[in-house]
C-alpha positions in Angstrom: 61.6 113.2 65.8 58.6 115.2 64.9 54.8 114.1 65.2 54.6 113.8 61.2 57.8 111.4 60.7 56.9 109.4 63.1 53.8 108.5 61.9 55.2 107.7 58.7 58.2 105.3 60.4 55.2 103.5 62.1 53.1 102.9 58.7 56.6 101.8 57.1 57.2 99.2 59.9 52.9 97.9 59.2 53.7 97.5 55.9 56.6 95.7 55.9 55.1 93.3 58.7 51.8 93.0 56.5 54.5 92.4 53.2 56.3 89.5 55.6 53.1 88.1 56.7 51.9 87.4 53.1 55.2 85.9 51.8 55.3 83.2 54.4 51.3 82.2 53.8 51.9 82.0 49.7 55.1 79.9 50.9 53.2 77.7 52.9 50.8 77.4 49.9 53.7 76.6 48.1 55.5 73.9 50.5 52.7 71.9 51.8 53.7 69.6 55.0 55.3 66.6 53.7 53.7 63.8 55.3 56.1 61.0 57.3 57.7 58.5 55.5 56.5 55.3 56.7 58.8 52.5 58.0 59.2 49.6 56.0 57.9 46.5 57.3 59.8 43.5 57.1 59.2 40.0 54.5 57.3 37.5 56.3 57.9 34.1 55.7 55.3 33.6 52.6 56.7 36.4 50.6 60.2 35.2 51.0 59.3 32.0 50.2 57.4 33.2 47.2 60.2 35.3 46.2 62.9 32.2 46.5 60.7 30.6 44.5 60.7 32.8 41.5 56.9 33.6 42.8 55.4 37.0 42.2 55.0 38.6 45.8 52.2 41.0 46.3 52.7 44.7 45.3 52.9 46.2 48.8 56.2 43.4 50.0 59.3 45.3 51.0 60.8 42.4 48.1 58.4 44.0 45.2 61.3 46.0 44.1 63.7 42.9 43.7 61.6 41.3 41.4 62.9 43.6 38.8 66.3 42.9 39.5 67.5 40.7 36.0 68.9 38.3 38.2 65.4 37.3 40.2 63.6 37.3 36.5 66.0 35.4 35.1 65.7 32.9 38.7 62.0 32.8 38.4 62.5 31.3 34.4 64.7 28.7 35.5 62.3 27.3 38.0 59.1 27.6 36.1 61.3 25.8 33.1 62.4 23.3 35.7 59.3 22.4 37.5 57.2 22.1 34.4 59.6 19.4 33.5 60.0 17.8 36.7 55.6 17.9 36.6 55.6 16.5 32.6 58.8 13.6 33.6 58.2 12.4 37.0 54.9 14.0 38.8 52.0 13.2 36.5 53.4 9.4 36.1 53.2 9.6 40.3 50.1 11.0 40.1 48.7 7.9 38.1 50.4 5.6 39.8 49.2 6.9 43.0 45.5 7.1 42.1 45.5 3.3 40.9 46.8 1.5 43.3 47.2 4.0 46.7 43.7 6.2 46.2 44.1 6.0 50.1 47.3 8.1 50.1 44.7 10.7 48.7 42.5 11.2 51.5 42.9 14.4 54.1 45.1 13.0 57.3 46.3 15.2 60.4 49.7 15.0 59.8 52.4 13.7 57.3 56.1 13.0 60.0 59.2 12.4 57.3 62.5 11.4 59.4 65.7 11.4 57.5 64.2 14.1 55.0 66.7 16.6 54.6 65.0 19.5 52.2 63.2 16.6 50.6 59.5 18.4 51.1 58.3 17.6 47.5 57.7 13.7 47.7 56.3 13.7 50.6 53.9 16.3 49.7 53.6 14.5 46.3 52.7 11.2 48.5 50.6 12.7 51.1 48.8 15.9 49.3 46.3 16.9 52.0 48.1 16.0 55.0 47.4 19.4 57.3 50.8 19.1 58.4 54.3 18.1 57.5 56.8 17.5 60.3 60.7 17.2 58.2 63.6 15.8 60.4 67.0 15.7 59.3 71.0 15.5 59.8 71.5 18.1 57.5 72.1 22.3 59.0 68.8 24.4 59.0 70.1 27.6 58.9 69.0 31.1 60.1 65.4 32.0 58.1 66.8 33.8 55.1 66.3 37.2 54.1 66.9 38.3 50.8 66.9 41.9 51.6 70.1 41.9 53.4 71.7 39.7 50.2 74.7 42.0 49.0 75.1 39.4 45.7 71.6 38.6 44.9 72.7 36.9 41.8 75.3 35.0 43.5 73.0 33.3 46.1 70.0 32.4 43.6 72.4 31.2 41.2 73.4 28.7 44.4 70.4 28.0 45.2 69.4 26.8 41.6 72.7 24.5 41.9 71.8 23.2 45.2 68.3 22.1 43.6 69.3 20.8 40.2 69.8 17.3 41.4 66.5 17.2 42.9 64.7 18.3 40.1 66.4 16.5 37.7 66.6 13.1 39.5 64.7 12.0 42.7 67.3 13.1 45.4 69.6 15.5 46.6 73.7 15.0 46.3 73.7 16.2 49.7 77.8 17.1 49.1 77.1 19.5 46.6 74.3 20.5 48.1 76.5 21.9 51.1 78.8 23.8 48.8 76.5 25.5 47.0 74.2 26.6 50.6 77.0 27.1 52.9 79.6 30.1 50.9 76.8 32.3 50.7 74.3 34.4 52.1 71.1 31.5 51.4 72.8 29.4 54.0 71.1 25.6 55.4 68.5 24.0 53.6 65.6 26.0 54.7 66.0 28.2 51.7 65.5 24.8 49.7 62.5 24.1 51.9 60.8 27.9 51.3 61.0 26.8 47.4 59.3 23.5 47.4 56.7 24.9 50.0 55.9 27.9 48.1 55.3 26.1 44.8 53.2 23.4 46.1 53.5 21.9 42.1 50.5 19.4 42.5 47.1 20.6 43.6 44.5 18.1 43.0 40.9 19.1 41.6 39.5 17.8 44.3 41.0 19.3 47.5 40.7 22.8 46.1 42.9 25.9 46.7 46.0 25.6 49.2 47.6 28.3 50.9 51.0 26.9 53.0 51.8 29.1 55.9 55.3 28.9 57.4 55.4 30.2 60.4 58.1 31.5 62.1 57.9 29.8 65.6 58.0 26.8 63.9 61.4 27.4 63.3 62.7 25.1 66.7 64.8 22.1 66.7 63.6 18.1 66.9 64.4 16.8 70.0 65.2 13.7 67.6 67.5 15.2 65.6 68.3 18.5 66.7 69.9 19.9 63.2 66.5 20.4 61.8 63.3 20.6 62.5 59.9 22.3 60.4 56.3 21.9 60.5 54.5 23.6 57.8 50.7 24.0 58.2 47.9 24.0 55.1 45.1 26.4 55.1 42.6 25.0 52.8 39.9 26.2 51.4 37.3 24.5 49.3 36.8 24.4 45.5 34.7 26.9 44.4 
């Protein structure tokens, strides 16, 4: 190979490498890094209480998309149809009862104990409004802490959880046979599904105790040592009226 062909092999080979060079930086202009997805963080108690309850859950929850699933918006009509009855039939007519002749019931105590009260968290809320906690024992199964996200028939298990609730919120108690059919054939299993619902709508809040927020916490998931089948304590963060 001659002195002159070389030369012109070498600036072939620079060109090419300066041509290579170039089309990787405009493709890296092009593709910019894609940044990690980030893992999804799992419902806490509230939010799937909330959501049970036919509840808007904030915008960030891992249940946010569900929310626009037909079945959960038709769910969320029947129980703010239903409650606003149960409020207009039985709870207003408590509420007057209650402030003329038990005003004590009214005051804050450190805690409300109901034995024998199966899912039955809306009386004695309705009886003892600013208790800071509830203690419920029962006969009747708890069941695991449910988790909507892994709910294959979404439908299916809020429709059973509205059927488990209708005597309730119709009457004054729950038909505790039915109430077992509906909660045990499907994914919502025990009554602590029942339980998330009442807690999360809280129906009466008086003027005068202000905002509530109920926390449910997770380690309060344990059994009675007096009944063993159930056990919950719920605690109320208050805070005062503005």
């Amino acid at each position: 190979m001659t002195r002159n062909s070389f030369g012109k092999t070498v600036a072939a080979i620079l060109l090419l490498t300066l041509a290579s060079v170039d089309e990787l930086r405009i493709c890296a202009q092009e593709s910019p890094e894609v940044a990690p997805r980030a893992m999804p963080v799992a419902a806490g108690p509230n939010d799937v209480a909330r959501f049970l309850a036919g509840m808007p859950v904030p915008e960030n929850s891992p249940l946010a998309p569900l929310t626009r699933d037909p079945a959960w918006q038709g769910h969320a009509a029947f129980f703010e149809k239903e409650f606003s009855k149960l409020n207009l039939r039985q709870l207003q007519k408590l509420h007057a009862w209650q402030e003329t002749y038990v005003p004590e019931l009214l005051q804050p105590i450190p805690v409300a104990f109901y034995m024998f009260s199966g899912p039955d968290f809306l009386y004695v809320d309705q009886f003892f409004p600013r208790a800071s906690v509830y203690i419920l024992c029962g006969k009747e199964s708890m069941g695991p802490p449910p988790d909507p996200l892994r709910i294959a028939n979404l439908a299916g298990a809020l429709g059973n959880l509205e059927n488990a609730m209708k005597s309730s919120l119709e009457t004054t108690y729950f038909i505790t046979k039915d109430m077992k059919i509906d909660l045990l054939q499907q994914n919502l299993n025990g009554v602590l599904p029942i339980l998330y619902v009442f807690i999360a709508e809280k129906v009466a809040v008086f003027p005068a105790s202000g905002s509530i927020t109920p926390t449910i916490s997770r380690a309060a998931h344990k059994h009675c040592i007096i009944s063993p089948q159930i056990f919950l304590t719920v605690e109320l963060k208050r805070h005062p009226a503005s």
